[in-house]
N, C-alpha and C positions, 0 to 999 in steps of 0.2 A: 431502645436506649437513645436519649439526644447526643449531638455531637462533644465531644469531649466529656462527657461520662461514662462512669463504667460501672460494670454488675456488681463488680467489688463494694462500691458505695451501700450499695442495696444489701448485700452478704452479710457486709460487718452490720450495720443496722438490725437486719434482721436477729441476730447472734445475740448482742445486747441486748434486745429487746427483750428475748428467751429467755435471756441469764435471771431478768429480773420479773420474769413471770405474766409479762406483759402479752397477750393472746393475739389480740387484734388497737386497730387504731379509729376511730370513728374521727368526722372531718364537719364540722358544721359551719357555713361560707355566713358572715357576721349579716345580721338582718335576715336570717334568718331562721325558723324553728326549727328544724330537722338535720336528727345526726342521720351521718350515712358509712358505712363502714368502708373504708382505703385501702389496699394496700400498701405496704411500705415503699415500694416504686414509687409511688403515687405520693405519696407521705414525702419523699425524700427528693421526690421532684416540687413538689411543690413549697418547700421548704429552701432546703442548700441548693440545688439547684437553679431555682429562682431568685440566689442570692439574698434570701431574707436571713438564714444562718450559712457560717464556716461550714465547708465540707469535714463532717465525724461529728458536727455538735450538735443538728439537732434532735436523734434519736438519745444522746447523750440527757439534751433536757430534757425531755421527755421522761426521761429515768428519775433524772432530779425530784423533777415537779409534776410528774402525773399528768399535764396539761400545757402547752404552749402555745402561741398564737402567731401568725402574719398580718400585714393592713387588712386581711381581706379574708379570713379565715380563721377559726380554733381547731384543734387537734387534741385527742383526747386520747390517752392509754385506757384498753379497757382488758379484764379478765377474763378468764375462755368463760366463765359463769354470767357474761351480760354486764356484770358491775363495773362501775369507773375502777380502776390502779389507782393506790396511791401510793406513792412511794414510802418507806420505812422511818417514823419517827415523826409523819403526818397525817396518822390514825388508818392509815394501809399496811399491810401484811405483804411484804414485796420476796 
């Protein structure tokens, strides 16, 4: 865990992620092809952590919008079945 973070960050993340059926996260760094599967430590470090989002919001969007992004990276919600999340009322079953 980095200095002044804490597990809790990762917990509640992980929770929400569950609620809305969300499996796993895959990470593809922008330029180029390949997704790669994250953990949400990983997800939330490189995210709130890194001060690209509020601590609580970006697994929040994620929920939102099935997909978010940093300067230098996408982040993808995907289903225990392989397929992208989408979230409900944007052609996904959440």
């Amino acid at each position: 865990m980095e200095k002044g973070r804490t597990a809790e960050d990762v917990r509640k993340a992980e929770a929400l992620l569950k609620k809305h059926g969300i499996a796993s996260i895959e990470r593809r760094y922008k330029g180029d092809d390949d997704w790669e599967k994250i953990t949400v430590e990983e997800f939330i470090r490189r995210t709130e952590w890194a001060n690209y989002y509020k601590p609580g919001t970006a697994a929040e969007a994620l929920v939102a919008d099935g997909a978010i992004m940093t300067p230098w990276a996408f982040f993808c919600a995907m289903r225990a079945d392989g397929l992208k999340w989408l979230p409900s009322g944007k052609g996904g079953a959440s």
